[in-house]
N, C-alpha and C positions, 0 to 999 in steps of 0.2 A: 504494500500500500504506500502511495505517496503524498508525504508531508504536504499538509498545504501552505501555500506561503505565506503570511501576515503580512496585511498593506502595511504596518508601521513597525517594519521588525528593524532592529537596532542596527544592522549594514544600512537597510533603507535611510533612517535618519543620520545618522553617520554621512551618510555619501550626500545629502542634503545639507548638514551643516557644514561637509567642506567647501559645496558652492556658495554656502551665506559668507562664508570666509573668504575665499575669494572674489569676490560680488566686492564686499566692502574693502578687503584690503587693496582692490582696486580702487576705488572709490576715495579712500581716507590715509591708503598709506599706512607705515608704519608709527604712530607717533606713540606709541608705548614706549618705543628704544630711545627716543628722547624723555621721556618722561624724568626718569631720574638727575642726569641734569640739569632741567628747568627746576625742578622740584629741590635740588639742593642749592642751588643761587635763590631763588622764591624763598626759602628759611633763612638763607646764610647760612650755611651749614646745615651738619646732624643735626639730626631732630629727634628727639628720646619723648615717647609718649609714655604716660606714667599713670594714668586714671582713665577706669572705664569712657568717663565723657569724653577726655582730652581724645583718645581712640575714635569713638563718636563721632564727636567734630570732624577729627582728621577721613574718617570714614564719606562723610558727608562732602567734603571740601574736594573728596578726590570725584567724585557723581559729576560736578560740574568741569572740571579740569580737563575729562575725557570729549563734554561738549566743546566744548573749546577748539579740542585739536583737530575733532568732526571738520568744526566749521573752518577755522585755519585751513584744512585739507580742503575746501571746496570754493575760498573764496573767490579764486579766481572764475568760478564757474557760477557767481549770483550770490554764493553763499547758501548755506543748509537750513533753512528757517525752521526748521521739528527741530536741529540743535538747540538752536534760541528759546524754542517754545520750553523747552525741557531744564536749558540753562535758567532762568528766570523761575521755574516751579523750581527746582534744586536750592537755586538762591534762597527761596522763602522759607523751605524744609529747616535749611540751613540757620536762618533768624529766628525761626519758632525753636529750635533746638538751642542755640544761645541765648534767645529768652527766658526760656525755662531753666538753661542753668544760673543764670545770674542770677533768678528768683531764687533755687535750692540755698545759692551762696549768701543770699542776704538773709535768708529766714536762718542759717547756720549763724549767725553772729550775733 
């Protein structure tokens, strides 16, 4: 008897995700390989996270840094406007997240 094959068997999506991989790194380039660079002139230096928030934040701060290089990677083609839409929601996540920790710190004192 023969196996039947499942429309979403994991070769299936596999061989689908390498064309979303290709598709965009066409598209956008590499800018992960710059990442660390920017991101250590951006601090001045190491950067030592040390508390869940501080983590947090830095978790947050990197959401938008990825739009960024989206959009860098397309400007010369109009520019990626879902980046922007996405950088601006990220932005705000970002300020409700420092809102609420300034509030923890003040109510600690």
């Amino acid at each position: 008897m023969r196996k039947k094959k499942r429309k979403n068997s994991v070769p299936d999506r596999l061989a689908r995700l390498g064309k979303l991989y290709r598709d965009r790194n066409g598209a956008y380039g590499d800018p992960f390989v710059e990442f660390g660079h920017a991101l250590y002139v951006m601090f001045g230096g190491p950067l030592t996270l040390e508390t869940p928030e501080e983590f947090g934040r830095f978790s947050l701060f990197m959401a938008p840094i990825g739009k960024i290089s989206r959009y860098c990677a397309s400007i010369k083609r109009g520019g990626h406007a879902d980046s922007l839409d996405d950088l601006a929601v990220y932005a705000q996540i970002l300020r409700e997240y420092d809102d609420e920790w300034a509030k923890r710190r003040k109510r600690r004192r």
